[in-house]
VOBAPA-734738 format. One record per residue: residue in three letters; x, y, z of N, C-alpha, C, O in turn. Coordinates in steps of 0.2 Angstrom, whole numbers, plus 5000, padded with zeros to 4 digits. Layout:
N
ALAXYZXYZXYZXYZ;...
***
This chain:
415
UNK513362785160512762805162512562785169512262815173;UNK512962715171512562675178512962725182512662755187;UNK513662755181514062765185513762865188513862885194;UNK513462885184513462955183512562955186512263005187;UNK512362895186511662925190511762905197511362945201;UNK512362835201512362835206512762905209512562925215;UNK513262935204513363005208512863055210512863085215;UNK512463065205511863125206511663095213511863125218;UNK511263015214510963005218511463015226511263045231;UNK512062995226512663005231512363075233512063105238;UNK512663125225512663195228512163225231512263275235;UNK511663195229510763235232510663205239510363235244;UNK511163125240511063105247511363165252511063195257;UNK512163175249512563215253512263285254512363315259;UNK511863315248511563385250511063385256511063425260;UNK510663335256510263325260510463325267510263355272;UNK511063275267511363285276511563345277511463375282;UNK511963375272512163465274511563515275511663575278;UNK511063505272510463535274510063515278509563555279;UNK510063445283509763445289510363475293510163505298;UNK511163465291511563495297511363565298511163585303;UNK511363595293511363675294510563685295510363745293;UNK510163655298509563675300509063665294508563665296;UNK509163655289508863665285508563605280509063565278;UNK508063585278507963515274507563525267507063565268;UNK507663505262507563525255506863485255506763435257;UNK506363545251505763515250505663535243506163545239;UNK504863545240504863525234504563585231504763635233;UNK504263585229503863675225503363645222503263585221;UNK502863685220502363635216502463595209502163545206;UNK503063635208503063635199503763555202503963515197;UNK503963545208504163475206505263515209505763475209;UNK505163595212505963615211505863615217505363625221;UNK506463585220506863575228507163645230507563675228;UNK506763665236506963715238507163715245506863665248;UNK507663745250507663745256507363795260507263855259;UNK506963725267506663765271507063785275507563745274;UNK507063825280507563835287507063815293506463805292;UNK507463795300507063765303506563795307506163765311;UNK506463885305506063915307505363915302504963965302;UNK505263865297504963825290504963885289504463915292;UNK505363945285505263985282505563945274505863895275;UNK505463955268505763935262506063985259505964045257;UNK506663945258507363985254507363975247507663925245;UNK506864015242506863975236507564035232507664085234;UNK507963995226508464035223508164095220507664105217;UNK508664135220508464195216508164215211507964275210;UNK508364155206508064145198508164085199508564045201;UNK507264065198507263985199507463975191507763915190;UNK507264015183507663995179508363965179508563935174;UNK508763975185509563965183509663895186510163855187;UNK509063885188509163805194508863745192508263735194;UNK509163695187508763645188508263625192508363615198;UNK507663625190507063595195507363505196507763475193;UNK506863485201506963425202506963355199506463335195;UNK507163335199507363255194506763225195506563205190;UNK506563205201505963185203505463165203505163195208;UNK504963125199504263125202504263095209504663065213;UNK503463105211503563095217502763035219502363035214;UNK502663015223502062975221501562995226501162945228;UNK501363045229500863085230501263165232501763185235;UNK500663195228500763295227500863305235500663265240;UNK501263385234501063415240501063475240501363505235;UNK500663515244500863595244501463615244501863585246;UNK501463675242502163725240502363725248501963695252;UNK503063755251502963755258502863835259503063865265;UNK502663865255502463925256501563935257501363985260;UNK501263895257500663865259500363825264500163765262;UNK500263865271500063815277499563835276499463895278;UNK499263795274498463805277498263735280498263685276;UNK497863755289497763705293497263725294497063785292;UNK496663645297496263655301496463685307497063695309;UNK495763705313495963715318495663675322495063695324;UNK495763625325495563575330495163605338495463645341;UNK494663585339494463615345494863585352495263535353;UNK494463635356495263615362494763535365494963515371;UNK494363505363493863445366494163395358493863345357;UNK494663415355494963395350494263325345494263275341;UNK493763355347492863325342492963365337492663325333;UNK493163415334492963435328493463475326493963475329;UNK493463505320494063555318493863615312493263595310;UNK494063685310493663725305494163715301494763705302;UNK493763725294494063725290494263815287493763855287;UNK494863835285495163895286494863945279495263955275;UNK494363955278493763995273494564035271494964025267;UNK494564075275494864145274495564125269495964165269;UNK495664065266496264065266496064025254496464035249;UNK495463995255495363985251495164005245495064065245;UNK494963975239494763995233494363965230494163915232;UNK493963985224493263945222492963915228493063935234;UNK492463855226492163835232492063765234491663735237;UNK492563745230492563665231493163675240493563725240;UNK493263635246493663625248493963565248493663505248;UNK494863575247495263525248495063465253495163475259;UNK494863405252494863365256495063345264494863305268;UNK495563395264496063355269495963425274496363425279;UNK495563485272495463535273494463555274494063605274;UNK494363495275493463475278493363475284493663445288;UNK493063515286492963515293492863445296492663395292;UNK492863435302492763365305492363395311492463445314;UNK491863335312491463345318491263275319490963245315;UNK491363245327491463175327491263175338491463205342;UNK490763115339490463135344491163075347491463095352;UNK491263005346491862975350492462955346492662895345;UNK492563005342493462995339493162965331492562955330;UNK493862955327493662915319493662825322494062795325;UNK493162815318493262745318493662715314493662735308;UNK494162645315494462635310494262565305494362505308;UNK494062575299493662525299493862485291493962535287;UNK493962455287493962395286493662385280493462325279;UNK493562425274493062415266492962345267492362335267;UNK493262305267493062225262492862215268492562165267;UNK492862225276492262205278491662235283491462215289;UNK491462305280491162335280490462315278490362285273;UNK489862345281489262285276488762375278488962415282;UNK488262375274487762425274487062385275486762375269;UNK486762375279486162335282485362395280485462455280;UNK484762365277484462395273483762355276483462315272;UNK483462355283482862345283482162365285482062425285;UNK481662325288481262385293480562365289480162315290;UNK480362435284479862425282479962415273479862455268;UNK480362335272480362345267480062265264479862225268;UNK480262255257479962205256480562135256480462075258;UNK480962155254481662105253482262155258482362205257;UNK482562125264482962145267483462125266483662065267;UNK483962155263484862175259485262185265485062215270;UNK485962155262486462175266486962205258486962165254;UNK487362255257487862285255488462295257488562325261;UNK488962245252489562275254489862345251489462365247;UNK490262375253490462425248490762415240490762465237;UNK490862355239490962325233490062335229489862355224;UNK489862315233489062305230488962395227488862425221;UNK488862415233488762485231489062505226488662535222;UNK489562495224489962525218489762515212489862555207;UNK489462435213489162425205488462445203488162415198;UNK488262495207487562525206487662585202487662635207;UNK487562615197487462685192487962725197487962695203;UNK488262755198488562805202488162905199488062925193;UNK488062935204487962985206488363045207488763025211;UNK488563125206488863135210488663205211488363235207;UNK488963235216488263315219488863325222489163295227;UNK488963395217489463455222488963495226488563515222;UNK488963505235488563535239488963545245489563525246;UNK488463585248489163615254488863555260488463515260;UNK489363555266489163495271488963565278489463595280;UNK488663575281488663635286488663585295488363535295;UNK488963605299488663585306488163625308488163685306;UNK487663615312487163645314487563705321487263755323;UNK487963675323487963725330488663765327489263755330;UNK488563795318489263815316489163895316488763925312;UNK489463915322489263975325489763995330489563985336;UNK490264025330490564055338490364105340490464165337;UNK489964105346489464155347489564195351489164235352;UNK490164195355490364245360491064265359491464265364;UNK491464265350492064275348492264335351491864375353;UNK492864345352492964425352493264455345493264435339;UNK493564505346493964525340494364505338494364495332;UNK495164475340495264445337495064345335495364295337;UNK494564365331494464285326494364275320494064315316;UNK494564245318494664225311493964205307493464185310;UNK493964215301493464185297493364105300492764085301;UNK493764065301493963995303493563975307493063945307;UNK493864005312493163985320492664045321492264055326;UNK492564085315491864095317491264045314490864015317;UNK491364035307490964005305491363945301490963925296;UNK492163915303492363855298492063785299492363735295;UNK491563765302491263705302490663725294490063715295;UNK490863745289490563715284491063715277491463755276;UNK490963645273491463655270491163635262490563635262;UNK491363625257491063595252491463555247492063565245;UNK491063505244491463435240491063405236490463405237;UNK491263385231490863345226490863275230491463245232;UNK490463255231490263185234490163155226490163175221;UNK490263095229489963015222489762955228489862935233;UNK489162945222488962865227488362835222488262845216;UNK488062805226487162765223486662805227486662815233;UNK486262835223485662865228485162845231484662805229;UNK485162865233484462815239483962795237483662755241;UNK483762805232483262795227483162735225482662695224;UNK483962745223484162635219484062625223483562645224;UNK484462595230484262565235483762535237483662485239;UNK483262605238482562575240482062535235481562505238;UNK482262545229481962515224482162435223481762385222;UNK482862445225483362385228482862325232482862265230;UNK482662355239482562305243481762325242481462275245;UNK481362375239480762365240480562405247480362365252;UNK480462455247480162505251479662505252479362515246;UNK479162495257478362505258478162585258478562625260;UNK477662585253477362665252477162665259477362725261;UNK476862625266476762665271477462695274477462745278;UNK477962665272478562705276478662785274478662815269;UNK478962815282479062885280479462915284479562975284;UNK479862855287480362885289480862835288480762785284;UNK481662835290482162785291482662795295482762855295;UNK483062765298483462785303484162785298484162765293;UNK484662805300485162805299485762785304485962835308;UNK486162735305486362725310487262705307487362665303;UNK487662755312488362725310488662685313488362665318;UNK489362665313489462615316490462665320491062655320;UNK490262705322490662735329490462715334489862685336;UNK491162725338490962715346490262735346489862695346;UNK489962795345489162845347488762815346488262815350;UNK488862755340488262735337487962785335487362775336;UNK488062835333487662895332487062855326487162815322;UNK486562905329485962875324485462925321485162955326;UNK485262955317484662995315483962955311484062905307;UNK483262985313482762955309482763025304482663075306;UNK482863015298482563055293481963065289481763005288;UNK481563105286480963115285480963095278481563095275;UNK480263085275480263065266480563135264481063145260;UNK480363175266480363235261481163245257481163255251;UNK481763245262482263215261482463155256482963165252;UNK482163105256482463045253482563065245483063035243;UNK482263105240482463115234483163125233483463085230;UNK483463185235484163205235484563145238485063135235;UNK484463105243484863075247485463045244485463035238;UNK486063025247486663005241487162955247487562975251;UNK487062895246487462855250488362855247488562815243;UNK488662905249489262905247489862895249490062895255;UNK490362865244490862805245491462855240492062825239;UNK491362925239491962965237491763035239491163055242;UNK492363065238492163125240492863185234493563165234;UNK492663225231493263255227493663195224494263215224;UNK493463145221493863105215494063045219494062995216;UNK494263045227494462995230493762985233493163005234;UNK494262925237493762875242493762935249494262955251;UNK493062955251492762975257493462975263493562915265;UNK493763035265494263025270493562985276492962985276;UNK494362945281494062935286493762975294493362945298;UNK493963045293493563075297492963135296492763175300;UNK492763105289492263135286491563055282491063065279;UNK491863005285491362955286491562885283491162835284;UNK492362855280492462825278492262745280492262735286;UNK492162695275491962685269491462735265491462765260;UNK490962715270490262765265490062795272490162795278;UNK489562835267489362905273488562915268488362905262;UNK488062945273487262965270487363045268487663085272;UNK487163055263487263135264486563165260486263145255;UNK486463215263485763235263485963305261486063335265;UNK485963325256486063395252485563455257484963445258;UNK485863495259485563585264485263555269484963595272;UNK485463475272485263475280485963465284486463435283;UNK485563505288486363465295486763435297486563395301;UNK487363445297487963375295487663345299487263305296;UNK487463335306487463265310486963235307486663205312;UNK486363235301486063215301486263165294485963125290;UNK486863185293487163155286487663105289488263115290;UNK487363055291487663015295488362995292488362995286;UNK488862985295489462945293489462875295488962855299;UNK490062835293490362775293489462735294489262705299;UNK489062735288488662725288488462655287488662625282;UNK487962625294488062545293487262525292487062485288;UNK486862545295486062535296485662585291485762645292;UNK485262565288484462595287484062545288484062485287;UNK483462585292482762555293482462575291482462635292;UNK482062565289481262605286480862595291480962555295;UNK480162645292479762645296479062695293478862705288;UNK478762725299477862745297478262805302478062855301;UNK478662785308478662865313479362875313479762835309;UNK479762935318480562935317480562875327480162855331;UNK481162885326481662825331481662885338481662865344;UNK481662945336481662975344482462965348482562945354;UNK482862975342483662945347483863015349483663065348;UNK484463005353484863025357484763125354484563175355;UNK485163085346485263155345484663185341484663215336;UNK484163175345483663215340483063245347482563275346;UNK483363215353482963225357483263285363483063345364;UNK483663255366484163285371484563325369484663375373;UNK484863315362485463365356484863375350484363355347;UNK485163435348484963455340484463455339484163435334;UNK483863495346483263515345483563585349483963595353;UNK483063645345483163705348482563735352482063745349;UNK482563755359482063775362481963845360482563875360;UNK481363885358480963935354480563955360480463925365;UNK480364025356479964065361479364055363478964045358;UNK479064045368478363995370478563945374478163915376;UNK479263935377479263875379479363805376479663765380;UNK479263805368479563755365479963745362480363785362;UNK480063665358480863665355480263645347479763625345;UNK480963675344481063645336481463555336482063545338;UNK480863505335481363465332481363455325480963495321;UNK481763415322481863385317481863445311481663435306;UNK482163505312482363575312482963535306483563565306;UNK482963495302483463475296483863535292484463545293;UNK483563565289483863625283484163675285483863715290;UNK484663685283484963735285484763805281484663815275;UNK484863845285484563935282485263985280485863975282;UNK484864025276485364045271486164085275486064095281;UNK486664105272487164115277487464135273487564115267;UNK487764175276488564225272489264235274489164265279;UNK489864235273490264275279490764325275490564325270;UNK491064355275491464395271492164365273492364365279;UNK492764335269493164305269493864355267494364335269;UNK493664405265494064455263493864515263493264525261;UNK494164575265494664585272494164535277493564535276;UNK494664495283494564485287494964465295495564435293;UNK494964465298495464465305495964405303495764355304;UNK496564425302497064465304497264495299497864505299;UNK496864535293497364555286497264625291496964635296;UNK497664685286497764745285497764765279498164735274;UNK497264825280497164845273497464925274497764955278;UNK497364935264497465015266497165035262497065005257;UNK496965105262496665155259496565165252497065185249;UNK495865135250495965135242495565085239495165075243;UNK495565045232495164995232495164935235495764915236;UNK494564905236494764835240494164775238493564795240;UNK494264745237493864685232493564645239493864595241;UNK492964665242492964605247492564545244492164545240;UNK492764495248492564435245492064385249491864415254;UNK491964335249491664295257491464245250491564245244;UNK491064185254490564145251489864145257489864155263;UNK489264125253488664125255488264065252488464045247;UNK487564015257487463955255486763955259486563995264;UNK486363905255485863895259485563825257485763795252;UNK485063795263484963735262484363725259484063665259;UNK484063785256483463785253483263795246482763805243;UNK484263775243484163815236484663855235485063875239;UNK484663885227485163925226485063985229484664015230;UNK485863995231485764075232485764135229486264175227;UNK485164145227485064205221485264255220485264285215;UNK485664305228485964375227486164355234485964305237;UNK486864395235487064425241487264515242487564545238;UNK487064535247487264605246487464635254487264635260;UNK487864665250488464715255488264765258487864805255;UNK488464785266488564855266489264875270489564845275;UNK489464935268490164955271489965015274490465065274;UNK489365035277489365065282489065035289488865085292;UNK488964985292488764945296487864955296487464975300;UNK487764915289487164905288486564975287485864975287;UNK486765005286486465095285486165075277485565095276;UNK486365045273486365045268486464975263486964955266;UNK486364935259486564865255486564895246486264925242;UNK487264865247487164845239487264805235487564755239;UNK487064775229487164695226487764705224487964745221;UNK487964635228488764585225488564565219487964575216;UNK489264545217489164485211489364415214489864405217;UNK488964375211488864295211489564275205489564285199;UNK490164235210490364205204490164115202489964065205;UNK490164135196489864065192490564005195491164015198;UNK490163945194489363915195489163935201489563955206;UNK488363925200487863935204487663875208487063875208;UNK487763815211487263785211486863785217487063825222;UNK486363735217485763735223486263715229486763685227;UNK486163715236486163695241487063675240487363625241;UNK487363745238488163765237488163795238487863845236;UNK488963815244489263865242489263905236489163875232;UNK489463975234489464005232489764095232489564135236;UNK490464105226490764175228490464205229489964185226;UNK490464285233490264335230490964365229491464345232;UNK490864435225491364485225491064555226490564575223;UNK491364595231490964685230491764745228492364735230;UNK491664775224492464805225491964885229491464915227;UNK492564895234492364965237492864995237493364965236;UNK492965055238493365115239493365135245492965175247;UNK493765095251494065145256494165205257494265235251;UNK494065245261494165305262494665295268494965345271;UNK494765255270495265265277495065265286495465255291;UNK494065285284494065295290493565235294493165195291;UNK493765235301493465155305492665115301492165155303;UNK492565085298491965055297491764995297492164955298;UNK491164975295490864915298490664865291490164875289;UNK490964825288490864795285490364735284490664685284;UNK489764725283489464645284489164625274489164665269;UNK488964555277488564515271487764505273487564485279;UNK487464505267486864465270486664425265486764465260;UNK486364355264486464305259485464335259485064365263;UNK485264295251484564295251484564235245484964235241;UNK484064175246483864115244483564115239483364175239;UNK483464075233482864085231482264085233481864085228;UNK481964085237481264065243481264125243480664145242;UNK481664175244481464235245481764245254481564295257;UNK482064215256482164225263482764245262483164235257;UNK483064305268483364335270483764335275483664365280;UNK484464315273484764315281484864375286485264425286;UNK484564355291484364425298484964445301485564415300;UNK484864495304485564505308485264475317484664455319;UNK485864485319485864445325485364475330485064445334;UNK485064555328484464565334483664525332483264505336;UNK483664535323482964495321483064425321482464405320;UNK483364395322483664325324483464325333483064275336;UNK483664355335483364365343482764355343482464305347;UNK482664405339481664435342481364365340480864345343;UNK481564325334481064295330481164215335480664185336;UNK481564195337481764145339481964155346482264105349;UNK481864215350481764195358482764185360483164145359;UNK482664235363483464265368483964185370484564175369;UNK483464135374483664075376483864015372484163965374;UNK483464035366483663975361484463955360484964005360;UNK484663875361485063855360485363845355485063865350;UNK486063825353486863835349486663815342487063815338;UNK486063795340485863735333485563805326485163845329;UNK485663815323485463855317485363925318484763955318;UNK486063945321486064025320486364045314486864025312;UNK486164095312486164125306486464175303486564185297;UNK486464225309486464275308486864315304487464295304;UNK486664385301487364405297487964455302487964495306;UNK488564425299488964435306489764485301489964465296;UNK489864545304490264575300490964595303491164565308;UNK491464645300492064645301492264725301492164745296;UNK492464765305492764835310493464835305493864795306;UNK493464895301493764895299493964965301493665015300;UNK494664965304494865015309495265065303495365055298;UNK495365135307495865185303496465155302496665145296;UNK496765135307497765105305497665045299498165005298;UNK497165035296497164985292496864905295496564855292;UNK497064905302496764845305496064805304495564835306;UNK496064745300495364715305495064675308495264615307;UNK494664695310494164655316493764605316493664595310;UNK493564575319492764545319492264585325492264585331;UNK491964615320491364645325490864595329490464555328;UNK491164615334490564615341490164605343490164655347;UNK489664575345488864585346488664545351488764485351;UNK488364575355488164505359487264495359486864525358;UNK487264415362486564375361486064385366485564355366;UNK486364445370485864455376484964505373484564515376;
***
């Protein structure tokens, strides 16, 4: 027996140098079978994966098929990354596949000595370890996470579902919710606001409003693990249908207060100037939004039935309908909602249409429970003023589907 397992292992040593020799290196399949990639990572899986023993091996963390890249896409100022919509299914996002948006790099930081600071307007001021946190009731809320300026607004055709709109992604978070904590330390009924402050190089900080505090969810997982680190790790504030930067990460301070802190990013950044002259501050909740994920730039379709798909979300609630048009807006029909539904989530639609083959204009447009309606880009204009800046645009944005089968991302500009 000793003798006949150190062969296998010799031999599996020996296969693996002949297949780094010849270019090529043995990986693994989902089901656990060793297949060869070549070194152009194309995968050579056998003919009949029945006649081939699968792998001997467990392994002690999974991996994707290598028939499955899916990446983010990092911006060229390397702050942020999209996550690849176009490429996904249901509505939960892989972790490791969450957008990141980060103002001076990830911090690298330290669980056991990490602390959560809880004062201002309260009655007893706490300090929490993440230890601490954890021994409080846990919580947990699947919702989507959106960035405010998640919008590429001057794309051309060819872009992908990813960089037009991949800075939103969605996760079941876990944690203690803000509620026990305030109860924790004793919150003054005159407070009505709190700051939020993390502990990156930015020090980035937000004051957030009561209205907010009931959802609020100080979280310490994210999808069954612990909170990646470029999504806020140890803990992170997450404020369900407001604005990622406003869902502070690597979260180290709360203060309570009667007015907001007036920081960095709420004065200079993340205020939108409107028509009249003024700016929107403290513009938190994000509005409703749609994208169509299938067909989308780079597929090729062809003539006949075609199931288009996307996801739609709003920060005001559930999304109650999405609907289609496949004439460039001349006309809308109702999608279907795939189940589950929830509030201030992501959510499928599905429309199936019938091609005919000739060039047309594909879009989506999401509607909330509230009854609001997402605009296209010229009533977006008008209502909100030509010059307004990069923070909560919305509009509904569609895909040119050409005669050769080709498609696009239509077009539009913000003048």
């Amino acid at each position: 027996m000793t003798k006949r397992k150190e062969l296998n292992v010799t031999r599996r040593a020996a296969l693996l140098g002949m297949a780094g020799a010849a270019g090529t290196v043995l990986a693994r399949s989902a089901a656990g079978q060793e297949v060869q990639v070549s070194g152009s990572n194309r995968p050579v899986a056998p003919d009949d994966p029945t006649k081939v023993p699968g792998s001997r091996w467990s392994s002690e963390l999974g991996r994707r098929s290598p028939y499955e890249a899916l990446l983010r896409v990092p911006s060229s100022t390397l702050s942020s990354s999209e996550t690849p919509l176009q490429d996904l299914h249901g509505t939960i996002t892989p972790s490791d596949l969450h957008f990141e948006r980060h103002h001076a790099g990830v911090p690298f930081i330290d669980p056991q000595q990490h602390k959560l600071i809880i004062h201002g307007m309260v009655e007893r001021p706490m300090t929490f370890s993440v230890n601490d946190l954890k021994r409080f009731p846990a919580v947990s809320r699947i919702c989507f996470l959106e960035c405010s300026g998640n919008l590429y607004h001057d794309a051309p055709e060819q872009t992908t579902a990813q960089l037009i709109a991949g800075m939103t992604s969605q996760s079941e978070w876990t944690g203690v919710s803000l509620s026990t904590l305030m109860r924790e330390v004793g919150v003054s009924l005159k407070s009505s606001w709190f700051l939020a402050e993390g502990a990156d190089a930015a020090v980035l900080a937000r004051s957030i409003p009561k209205q907010f505090w009931n959802e609020a969810i100080i979280a310490y997982a994210q999808n069954g693990e612990a909170i990646r680190p470029e999504n806020g790790y140890p803990v992170r504030l997450l404020n369900p249908g407001c604005e990622g930067n406003s869902c502070v990460k690597w979260l180290r301070r709360l203060e309570f207060s009667d007015s907001p802190f007036m920081t960095r990013e709420e004065t200079s950044k993340y205020t939108e100037p409107v028509k009249g002259g003024v700016s929107r501050q403290f513009s938190l909740v994000m509005d409703a939004r749609s994208i169509i994920t299938f067909p989308s730039y780079p597929d090729t379709i062809e003539k006949g039935w075609i199931e288009i798909q996307g996801i739609a979300w709003s920060g005001r609630g559930k999304i109650s309908s999405v609907e289609i048009s496949t004439n460039d807006g001349r006309s809308w029909q109702p999608a279907v909602l795939q189940e589950p539904v929830f509030s201030k989530a992501h959510v499928r639609f599905r429309y199936l249409f019938k091609w005919d083959g000739k060039e047309t204009v594909i879009m989506s447009r999401a509607i909330d429970e509230t009854g609001f309606v997402q605009p296209t880009r010229a009533a977006w204009i008008a209502a909100r003023g030509p010059g307004s800046g990069p923070y909560h645009r919305n509009p509904i944005t569609g895909w040119r589907l050409k005669a050769g089968g080709d498609v696009v991302y239509r077009v539009e500009e913000w003048s």
